[in-house]
C-alpha positions in Angstrom: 36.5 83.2 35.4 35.5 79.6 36.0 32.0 78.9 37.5 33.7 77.4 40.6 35.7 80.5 41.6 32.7 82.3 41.1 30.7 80.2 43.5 33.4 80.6 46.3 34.4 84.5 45.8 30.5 85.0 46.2 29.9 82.7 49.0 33.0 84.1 50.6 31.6 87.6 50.2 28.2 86.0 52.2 30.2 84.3 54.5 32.6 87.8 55.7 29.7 90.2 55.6 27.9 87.3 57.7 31.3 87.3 60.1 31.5 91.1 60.4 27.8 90.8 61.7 28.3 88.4 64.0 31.6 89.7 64.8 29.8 92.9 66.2 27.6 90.9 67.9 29.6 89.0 69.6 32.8 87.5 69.3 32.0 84.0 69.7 29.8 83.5 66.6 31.4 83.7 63.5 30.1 80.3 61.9 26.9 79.1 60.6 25.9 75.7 61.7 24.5 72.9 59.6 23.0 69.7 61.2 22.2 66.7 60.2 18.7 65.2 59.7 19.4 62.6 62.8 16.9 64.7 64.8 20.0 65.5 67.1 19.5 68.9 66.3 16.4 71.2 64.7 17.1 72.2 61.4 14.5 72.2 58.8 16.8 73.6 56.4 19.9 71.4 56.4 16.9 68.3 56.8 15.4 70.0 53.3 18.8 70.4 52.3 20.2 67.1 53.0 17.3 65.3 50.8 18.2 67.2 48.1 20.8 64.6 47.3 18.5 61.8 45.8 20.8 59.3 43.4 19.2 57.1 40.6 21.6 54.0 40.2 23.3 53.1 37.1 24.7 49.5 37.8 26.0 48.2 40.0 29.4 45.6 39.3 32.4 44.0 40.3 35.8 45.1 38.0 38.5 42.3 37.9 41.5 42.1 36.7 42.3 42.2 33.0 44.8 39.1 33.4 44.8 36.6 36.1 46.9 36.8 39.2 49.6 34.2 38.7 48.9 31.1 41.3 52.4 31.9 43.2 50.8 35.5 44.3 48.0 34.5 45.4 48.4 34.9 48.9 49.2 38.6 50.0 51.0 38.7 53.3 49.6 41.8 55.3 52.6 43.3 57.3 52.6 43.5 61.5 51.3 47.3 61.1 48.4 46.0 59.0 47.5 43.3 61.3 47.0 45.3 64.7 45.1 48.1 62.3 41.7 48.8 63.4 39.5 46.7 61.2 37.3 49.8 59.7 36.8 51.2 55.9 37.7 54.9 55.4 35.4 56.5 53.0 37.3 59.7 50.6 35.6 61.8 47.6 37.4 63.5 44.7 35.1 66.2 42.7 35.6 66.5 39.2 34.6 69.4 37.4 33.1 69.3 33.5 35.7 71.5 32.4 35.6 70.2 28.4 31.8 70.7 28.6 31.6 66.8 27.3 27.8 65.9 27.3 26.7 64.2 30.0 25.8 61.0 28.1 29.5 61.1 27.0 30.1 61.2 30.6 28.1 58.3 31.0 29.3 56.2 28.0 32.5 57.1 27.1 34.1 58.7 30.1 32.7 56.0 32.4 33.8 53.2 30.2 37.6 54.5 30.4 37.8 54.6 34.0 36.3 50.8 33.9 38.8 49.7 32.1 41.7 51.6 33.2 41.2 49.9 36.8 40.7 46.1 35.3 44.1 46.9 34.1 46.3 48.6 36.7 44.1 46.1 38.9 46.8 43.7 37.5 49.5 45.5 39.3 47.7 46.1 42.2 46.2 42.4 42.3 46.0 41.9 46.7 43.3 45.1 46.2 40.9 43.0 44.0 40.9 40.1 46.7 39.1 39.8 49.4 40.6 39.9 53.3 40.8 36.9 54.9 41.9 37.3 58.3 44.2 40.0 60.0 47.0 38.2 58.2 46.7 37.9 55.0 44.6 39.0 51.7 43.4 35.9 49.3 44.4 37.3 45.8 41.6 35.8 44.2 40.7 38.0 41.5 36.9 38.8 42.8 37.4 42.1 42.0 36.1 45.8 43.2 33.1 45.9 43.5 32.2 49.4 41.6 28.9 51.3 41.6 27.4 54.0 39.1 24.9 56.9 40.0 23.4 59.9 38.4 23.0 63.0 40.9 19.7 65.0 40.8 21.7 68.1 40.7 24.7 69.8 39.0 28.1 69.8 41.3 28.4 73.5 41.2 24.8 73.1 42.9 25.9 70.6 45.5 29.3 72.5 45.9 27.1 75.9 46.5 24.8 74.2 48.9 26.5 73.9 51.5 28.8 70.3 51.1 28.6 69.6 54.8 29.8 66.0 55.8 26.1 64.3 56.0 25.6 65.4 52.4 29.0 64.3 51.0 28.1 60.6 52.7 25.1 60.3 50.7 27.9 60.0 47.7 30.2 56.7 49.3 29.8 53.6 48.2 27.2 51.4 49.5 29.8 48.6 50.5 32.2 47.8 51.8 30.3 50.8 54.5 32.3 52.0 57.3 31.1 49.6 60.3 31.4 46.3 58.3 34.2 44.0 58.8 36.7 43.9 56.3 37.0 39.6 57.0 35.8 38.1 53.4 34.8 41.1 52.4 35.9 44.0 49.8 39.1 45.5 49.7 38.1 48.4 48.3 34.5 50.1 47.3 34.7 52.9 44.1 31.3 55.1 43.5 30.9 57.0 40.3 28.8 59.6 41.0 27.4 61.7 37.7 26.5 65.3 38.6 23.2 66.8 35.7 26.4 68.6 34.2 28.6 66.1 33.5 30.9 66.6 36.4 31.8 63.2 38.6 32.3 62.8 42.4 35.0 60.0 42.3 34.1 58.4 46.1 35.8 54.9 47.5 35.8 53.2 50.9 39.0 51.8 51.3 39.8 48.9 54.3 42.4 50.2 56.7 43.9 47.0 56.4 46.1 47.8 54.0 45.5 51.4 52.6 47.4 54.0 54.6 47.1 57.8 52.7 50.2 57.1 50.5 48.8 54.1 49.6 45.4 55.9 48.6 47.6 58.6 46.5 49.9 55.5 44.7 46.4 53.7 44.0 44.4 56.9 42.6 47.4 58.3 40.8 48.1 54.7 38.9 44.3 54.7 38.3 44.5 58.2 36.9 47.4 57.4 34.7 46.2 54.3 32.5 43.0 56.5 32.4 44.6 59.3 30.3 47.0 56.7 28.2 50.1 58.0 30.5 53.3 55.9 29.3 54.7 57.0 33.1 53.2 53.1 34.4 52.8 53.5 38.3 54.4 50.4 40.0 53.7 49.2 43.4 55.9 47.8 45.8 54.7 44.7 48.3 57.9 45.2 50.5 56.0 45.8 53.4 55.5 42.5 54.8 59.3 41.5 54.0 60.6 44.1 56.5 57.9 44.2 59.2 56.3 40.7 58.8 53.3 39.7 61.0 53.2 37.8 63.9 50.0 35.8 64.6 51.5 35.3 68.5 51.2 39.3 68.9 50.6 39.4 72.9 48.9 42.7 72.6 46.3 44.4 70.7 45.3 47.8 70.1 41.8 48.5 72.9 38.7 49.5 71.6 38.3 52.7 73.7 39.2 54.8 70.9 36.4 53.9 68.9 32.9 55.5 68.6 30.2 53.7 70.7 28.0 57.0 70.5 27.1 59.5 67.9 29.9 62.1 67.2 29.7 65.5 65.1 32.2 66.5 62.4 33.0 70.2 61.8 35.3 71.8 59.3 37.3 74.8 59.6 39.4 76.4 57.4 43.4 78.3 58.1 43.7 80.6 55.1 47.5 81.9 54.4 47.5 84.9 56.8 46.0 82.5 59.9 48.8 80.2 59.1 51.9 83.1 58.9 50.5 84.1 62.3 50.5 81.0 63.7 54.2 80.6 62.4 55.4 83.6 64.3 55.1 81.6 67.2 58.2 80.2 68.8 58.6 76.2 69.2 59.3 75.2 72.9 62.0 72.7 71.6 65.4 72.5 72.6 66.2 69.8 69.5 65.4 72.2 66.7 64.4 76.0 66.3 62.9 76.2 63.0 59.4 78.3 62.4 56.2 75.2 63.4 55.2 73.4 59.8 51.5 74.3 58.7 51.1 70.7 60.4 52.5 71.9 63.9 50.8 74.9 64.3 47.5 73.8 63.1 47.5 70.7 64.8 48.5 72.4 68.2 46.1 75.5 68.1 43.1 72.5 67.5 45.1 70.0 70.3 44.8 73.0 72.4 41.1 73.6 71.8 40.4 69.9 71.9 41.9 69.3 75.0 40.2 72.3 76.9 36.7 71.3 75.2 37.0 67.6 77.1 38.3 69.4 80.7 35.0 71.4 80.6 32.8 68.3 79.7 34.1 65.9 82.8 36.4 66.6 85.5 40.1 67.1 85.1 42.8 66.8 87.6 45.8 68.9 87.5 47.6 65.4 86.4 44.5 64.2 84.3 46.5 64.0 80.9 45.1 64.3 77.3 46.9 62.9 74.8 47.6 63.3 70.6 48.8 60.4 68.5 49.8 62.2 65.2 50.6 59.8 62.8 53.8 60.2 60.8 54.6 58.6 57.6 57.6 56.3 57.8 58.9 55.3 54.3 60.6 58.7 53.8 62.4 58.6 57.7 63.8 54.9 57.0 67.3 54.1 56.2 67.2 52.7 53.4 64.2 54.9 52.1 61.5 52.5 51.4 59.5 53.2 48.0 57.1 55.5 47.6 55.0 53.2 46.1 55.3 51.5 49.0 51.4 49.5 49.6 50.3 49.3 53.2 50.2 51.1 56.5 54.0 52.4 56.6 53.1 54.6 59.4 54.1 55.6 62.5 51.7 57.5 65.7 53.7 60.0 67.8 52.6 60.6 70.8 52.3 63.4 73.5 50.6 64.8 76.3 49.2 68.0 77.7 47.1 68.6 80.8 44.5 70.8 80.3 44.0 71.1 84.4 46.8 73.0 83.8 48.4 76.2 81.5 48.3 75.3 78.0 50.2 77.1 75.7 51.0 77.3 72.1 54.8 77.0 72.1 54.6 74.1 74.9 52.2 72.1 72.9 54.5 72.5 69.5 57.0 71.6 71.6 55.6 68.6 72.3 54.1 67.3 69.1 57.4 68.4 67.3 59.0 66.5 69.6 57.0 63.2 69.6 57.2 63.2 65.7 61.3 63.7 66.2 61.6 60.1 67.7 60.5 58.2 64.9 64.2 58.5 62.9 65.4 55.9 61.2 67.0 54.1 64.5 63.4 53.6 65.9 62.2 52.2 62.8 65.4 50.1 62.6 63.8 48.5 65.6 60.5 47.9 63.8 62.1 45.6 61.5 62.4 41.7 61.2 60.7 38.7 63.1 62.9 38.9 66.4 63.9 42.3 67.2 61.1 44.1 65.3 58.2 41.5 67.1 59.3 42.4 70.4 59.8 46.1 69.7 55.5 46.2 68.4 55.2 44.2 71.5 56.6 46.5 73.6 54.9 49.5 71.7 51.2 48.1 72.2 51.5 47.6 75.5 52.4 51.0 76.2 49.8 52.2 74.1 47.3 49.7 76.3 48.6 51.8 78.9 48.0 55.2 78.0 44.6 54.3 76.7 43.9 53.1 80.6 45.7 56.2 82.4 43.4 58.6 79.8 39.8 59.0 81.2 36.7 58.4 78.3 39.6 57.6 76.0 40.6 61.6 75.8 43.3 60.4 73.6 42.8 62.7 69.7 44.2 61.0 66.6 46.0 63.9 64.4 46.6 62.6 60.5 47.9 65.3 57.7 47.6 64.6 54.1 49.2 68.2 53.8 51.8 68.0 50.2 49.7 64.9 49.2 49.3 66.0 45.2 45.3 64.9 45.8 44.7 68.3 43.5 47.1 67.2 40.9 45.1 63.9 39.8 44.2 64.1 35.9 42.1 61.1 34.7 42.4 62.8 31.2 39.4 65.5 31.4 40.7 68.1 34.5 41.8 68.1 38.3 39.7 67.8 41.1 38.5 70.7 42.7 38.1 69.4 46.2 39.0 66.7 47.7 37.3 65.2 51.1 38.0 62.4 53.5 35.6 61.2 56.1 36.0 59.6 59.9 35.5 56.2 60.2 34.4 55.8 63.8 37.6 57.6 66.4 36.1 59.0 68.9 38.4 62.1 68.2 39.8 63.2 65.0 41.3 65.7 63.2 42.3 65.3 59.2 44.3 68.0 57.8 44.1 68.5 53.8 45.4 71.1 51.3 42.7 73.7 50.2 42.8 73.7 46.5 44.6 77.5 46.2 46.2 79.8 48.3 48.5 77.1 50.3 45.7 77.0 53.1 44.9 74.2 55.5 41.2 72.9 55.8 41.1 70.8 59.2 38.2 68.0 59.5 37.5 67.9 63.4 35.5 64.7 64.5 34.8 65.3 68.6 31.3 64.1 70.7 28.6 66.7 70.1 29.1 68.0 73.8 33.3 68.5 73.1 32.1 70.4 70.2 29.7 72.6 71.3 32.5 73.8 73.6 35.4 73.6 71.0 34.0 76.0 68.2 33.7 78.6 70.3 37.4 78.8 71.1 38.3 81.9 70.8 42.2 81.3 70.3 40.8 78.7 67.5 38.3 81.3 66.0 41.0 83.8 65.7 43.0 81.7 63.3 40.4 79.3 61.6 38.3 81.6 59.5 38.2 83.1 55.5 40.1 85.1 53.7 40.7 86.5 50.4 43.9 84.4 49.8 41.3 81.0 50.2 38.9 82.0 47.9 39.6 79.8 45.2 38.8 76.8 46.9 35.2 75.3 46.3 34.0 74.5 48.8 36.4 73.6 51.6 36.7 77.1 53.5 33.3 78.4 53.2 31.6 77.6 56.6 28.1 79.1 55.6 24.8 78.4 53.7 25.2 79.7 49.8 21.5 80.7 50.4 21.7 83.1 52.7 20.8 86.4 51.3 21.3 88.5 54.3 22.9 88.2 57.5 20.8 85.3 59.6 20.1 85.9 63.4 22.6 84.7 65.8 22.6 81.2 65.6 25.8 80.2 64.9 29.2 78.2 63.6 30.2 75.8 61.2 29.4 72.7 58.9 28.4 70.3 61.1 27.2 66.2 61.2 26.5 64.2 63.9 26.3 60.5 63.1 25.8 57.2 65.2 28.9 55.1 64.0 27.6 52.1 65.3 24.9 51.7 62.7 26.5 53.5 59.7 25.2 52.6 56.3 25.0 54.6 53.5 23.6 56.7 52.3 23.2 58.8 55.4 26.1 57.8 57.9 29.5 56.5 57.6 32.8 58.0 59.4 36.8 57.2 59.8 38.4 55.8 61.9 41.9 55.1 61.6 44.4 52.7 64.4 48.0 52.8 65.6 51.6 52.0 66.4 54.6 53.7 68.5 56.9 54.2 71.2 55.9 54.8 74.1 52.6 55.0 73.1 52.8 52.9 69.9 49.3 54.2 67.2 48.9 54.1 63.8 46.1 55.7 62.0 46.7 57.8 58.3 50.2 59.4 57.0 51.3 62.3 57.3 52.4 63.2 53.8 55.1 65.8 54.0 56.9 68.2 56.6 54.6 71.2 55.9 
């Protein structure tokens, strides 16, 4: 059996005898909790643990084209969406096991060389990401390249994978520029880190500008990467239509407000929805007269944590019986046009979908479905119709910020919670020519609240990254309706490390201190190593948002 489903069936043993002791204790502690070392919280343990991750820089370059961008391109044209898109960088890692047991100088050498020049060369194709950004309306295709960093990791990755990968540790691996809290104006499109586990295993990390990468724009950039790296003959084109059907407009009246955005430090959990959490959770009926069908693993995940969220923030500050607390779940348009628009599609085609709840109120599963099913229902192909052209499409993104202005003011300390799925997003199925990734991880950039949904590596489960303020938190992870659903199972085992919420050195079951993977970072000085997060923007009726994509139905 491979070394990494080892690693999680043990763990996963640690972490269910750990559950069934807490479990008996009492009902509301079933996760281990793992701070980070911002003095927020005492833990001398995660602090040791955290330092642990000491890298020893290889180089440190730009990669540019192979050929020169012809003079007639070199102006990239950002589309409306990518022009009201928050101005923040979204930092993503893809780990790499050593599955050919190639040496790690090969790694270094050989291996690293490939990937070097496999991006100069699909670079060629994907010329407006080696430019730099020049305002919120267009990219200057200059050539300047990516800039592109090397390190060697003290440790093995079945070490760091076993040693609890909680969010602070997995920063320490993102590029050192562009960082989350920079501005993206004359700066890099995109940062890549090669990161060089002791046994020859690689944590592929990038920070990507929101300004133009949406999460089917990540997969079409990694999977062309990927590709030229293992000689495919299947060449990964990109299409630059976006800006032809929903061109800018540098008179926009409206903008997207700020109040979404961290201004304090936040704490990011994960929790994991093995296969039997998620076939309960589709037994429950959908409170929507337009369609009937069982909730997606999207609807029912997103709704059980909506539900949590929303109670969290009504227990924090006072809520009114018509205080509202909304979700913006972003959708992924290209598929839901008429015409479809390619696949290959660059940019943010993405819509938000909005909805509200009042948590001073009765909040129930099949209502809040409902609702988000709902919400995702109005963005068919008429409503994007609407979005298109200078005229028709200007005034519709007029019409959708400022009701998005508005529910940002009618929503008290912003208690609005951006939902983005990369559920059916082939992350896993990535082949550079030496093995798949065996987890894949995307960070916060900076929303205030946030929840990420990604595939679990085996065992079609859903591991949800929950971004809240530490005092949301503290009240949201001890849901009980949440706890019920998001824990292990046998069916998740597989997956290294993304549902096991515990310390790999725990030998016997700890005292009762509690709950999950957890980092709490001040956005407003991220830098790397230690601190970056996501954040993600908007777009749509009435409440007009864009942030990531939703990949798929599921």
């Amino acid at each position: 059996m491979k070394w990494w489903l080892i690693s999680a069936h043990k763990a996963t043993q640690r972490f269910l005898n750990f559950q069934r002791y807490h479990l008996n204790e009492s009902s509301s502690h079933q996760f281990v909790r793992v701070s980070n070392p911002t003095g927020l919280t005492n833990s001398n343990k995660s602090e040791d643990s955290a330092k642990k991750v000491e890298l020893e820089i290889l180089s440190k370059e730009t990669i540019k084209p192979s050929s020169p961008t012809p003079h007639h391109l070199r102006t990239y044209n950002l589309s409306i969406i990518d022009q009201f898109m928050y101005d923040i960088y979204t930092p993503l890692i893809l780990f790499f096991p050593n599955t050919n047991k190639a040496s790690v100088t090969d790694v270094e050498t050989k291996r690293s060389k490939r990937m070097k020049e496999a991006l100069s060369q699909m670079l060629t194709r994907f010329y407006p990401l080696a430019g730099k950004i020049k305002d919120s309306l267009q990219i200057e295709c200059n050539d300047e390249g990516i800039y592109y960093m090397e390190t060697r990791v003290n440790q093995t990755l079945k070490d760091f994978l076993d040693d609890d990968p909680n969010d602070e540790r997995v920063r320490r691996l993102i590029p050192e520029k562009p960082y989350t809290a920079e501005s993206s104006v004359g700066n890099y499109v995109i940062g890549i880190q090669v990161n060089i586990f002791k046994c020859g295993g690689i944590g592929l990390s990038a920070s990507v500008s929101h300004k133009i990468f949406d999460g089917q724009t990540v997969y079409t950039f990694m999977k062309a990467w990927a590709a030229t790296a293992r000689g495919s003959q299947d060449t990964v084109s990109p299409s630059f239509v976006a800006s032809k059907i929903f061109p800018n407009n540098p008179g926009l009246e409206y903008s997207v407000p700020s109040k979404l955005l961290a201004t304090k430090k936040l704490t990011t959990k994960r929790f994991g929805f093995d296969s039997t959490a998620l076939a309960l959770l589709k037994t429950q009926p959908v409170a929507c007269a337009s369609s009937a069908h069982p909730p997606t693993r999207m609807e029912a995940t997103t709704s059980v944590i909506w539900k949590a969220a929303a109670q969290a923030a009504s227990k924090v500050r006072p809520f009114g019986p018509q205080s509202p607390h909304a979700l913006l779940s972003v959708v992924n348009i290209r598929r839901r046009a008429s015409p479809h628009l390619p696949k290959e599609s660059i940019g943010n085609l993405i819509d938000a979908a909005g909805a509200i709840c009042f948590p001073g109120g009765q909040l129930d599963l099949p209502t809040l479905m409902g609702k988000l099913r709902e919400s995702i229902t109005k963005i068919d192909s008429n409503h994007i119709e609407n979005m298109k052209g200078e005229v028709r499409g200007h005034e519709t993104f007029n019409e959708m910020l400022r009701g998005y202005n508005r529910m940002a003011d009618m929503t008290a300390e912003g208690d609005c919670m951006f939902a983005s799925s990369l559920l059916n997003s082939r992350m896993y199925e990535l082949d550079f020519g030496w093995g798949k990734p065996i987890w894949f991880y995307i960070m916060n950039g900076g929303v205030v609240r946030f929840v990420s949904l990604n595939d679990t590596l085996k065992g079609g489960g859903v591991e949800a990254i929950v971004t809240l303020s530490p005092e949301e938190m503290e009240i949201f992870e001890h849901d009980s309706e949440l706890l019920s659903y998001a824990k292990d199972s046998s069916a998740t085992t597989a997956t290294p490390p993304s549902l096991l919420h515990h310390r790999a050195t725990f030998a016997a079951p700890p005292p009762p201190q509690h709950h999950l993977h957890c980092t709490t970072v001040d956005v407003r000085t991220a830098q790397p190593p230690s601190i970056a997060t996501d954040r993600s923007a908007m777009v749509k009726s009435p409440f007009a948002m864009v942030v990531r994509t939703s990949m798929g139905p599921d």
